[in-house]
N, C-alpha and C positions, 0 to 999 in steps of 0.2 A: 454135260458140264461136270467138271472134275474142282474138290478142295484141290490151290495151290499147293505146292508139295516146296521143302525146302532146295531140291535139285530144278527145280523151275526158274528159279531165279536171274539166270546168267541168259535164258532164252526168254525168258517176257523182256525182259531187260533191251535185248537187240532188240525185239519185235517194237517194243516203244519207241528205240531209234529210227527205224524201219518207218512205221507208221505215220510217226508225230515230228520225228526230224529232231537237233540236236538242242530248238529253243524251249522243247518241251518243260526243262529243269528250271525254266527263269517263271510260268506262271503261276499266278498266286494260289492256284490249288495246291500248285507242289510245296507252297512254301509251307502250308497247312500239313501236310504228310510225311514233309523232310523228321528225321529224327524220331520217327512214330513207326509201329506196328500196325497194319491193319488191325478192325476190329476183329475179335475173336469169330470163327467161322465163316468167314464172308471175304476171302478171297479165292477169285476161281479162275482156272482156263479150259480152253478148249483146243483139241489135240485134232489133229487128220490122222487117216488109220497107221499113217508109219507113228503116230506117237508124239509127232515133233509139234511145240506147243502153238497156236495159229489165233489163237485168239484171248485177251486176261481182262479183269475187271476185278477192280478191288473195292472196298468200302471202309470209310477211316471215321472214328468217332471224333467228335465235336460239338462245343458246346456255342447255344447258339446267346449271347452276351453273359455278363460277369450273371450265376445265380440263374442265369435263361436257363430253359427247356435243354436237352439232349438231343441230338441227332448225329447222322450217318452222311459225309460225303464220299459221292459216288466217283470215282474216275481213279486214274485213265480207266477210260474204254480203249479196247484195242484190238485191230482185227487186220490181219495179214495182209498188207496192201492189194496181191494178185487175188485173193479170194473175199474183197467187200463185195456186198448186194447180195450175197450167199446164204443171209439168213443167220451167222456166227455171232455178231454183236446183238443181232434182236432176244437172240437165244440165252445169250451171256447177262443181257439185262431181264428178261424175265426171270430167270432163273437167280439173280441178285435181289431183286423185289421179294421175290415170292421167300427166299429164305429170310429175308431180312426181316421180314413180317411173319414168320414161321418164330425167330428168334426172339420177339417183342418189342423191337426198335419203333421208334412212333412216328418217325419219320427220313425224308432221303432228300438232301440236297447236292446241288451239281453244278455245274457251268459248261452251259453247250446249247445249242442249235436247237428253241423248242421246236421247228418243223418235227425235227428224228425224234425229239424225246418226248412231244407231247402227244404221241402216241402207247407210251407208257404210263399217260398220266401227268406227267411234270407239266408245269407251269410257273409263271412267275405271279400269280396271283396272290400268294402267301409272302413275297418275297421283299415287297416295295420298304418292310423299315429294316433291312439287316441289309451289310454290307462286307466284302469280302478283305483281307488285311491286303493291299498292295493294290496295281491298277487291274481292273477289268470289265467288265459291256455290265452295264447294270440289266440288261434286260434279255442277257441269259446267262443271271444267277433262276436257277429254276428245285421249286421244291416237288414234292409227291407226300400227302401226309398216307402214312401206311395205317394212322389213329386218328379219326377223327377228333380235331380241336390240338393234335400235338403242337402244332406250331401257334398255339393261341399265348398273346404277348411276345413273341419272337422279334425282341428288337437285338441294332448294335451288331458290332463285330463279330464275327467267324470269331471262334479260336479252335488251337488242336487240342484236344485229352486223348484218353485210352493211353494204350501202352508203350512205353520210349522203348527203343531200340536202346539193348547193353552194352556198354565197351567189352569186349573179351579178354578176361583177364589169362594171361600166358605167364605157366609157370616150365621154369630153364631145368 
């Protein structure tokens, strides 16, 4: 697993198309990440030996209600349509965990299928008094506390923090 590099972009980018298809931009995860930076350190992909990018995973900060607790959502996950079951996404989330709790984040929330993620851990056990902004399956919003007791009092809405993307100023 390699840090996202800023020439990666145009290729996770297709791969998300590829993978997730064109309604990916309409769920309420994305509407949490629109406008925002991943959090510092903790976006990665994974390359086949020509280089070309086959699998990404990012993590975005968030605050979990007005004054809550801090955390990290996970997603997309993404992994090359012809090459799933191959081990690339399991790989991409271990390796997202382990840095994210290397870096001192106290905890990782997501939205997806606990069968695949609660093998990592996640659960919606922590999950029952918070709620995500827009529609989605209550019962997989799924956390992972990386500290024990992080998510102690975690009520109320998602929101986005960390860092907004800058308009680029161009001078003539």
């Amino acid at each position: 697993m390699l840090a996202e590099g800023a020439g990666d972009i145009e290729a996770r980018e297709a791969l998300l198309d590829r993978a997730m298809g064109p309604k990916r931009r309409k769920k309420s995860s994305e509407k949490l990440r629109r406008g925002r930076r991943p959090s510092e350190g903790l976006a990665f992909v994974a390359r086949d030996p020509s280089g070309a990018v086959v699998g990404t995973v990012r993590l975005w900060d968030v605050t979990l209600s007005e004054g809550g607790p801090a955390a990290l959502l996970l997603g997309p996950l993404a992994v090359e349509p012809g090459l799933k079951s191959g081990g690339i996404g399991s790989a991409l989330m271990r390796h997202a965990i382990a840095e994210a709790a290397r870096l001192g984040h106290g905890a990782i929330l997501l939205v997806g299928d606990a069968p695949y993620y609660g093998r990592f851990g996640f659960s919606a056990d922590r999950t029952g008094s918070l709620a995500m902004p827009g529609p989605y399956e209550r019962h997989r919003l799924l956390a992972l506390e990386l500290k024990d007791g992080a998510l102690d009092g975690a009520r109320g809405t998602i929101k986005a923090a960390g860092r907004k993307i800058k308009a680029l100023d161009f001078v003539a």
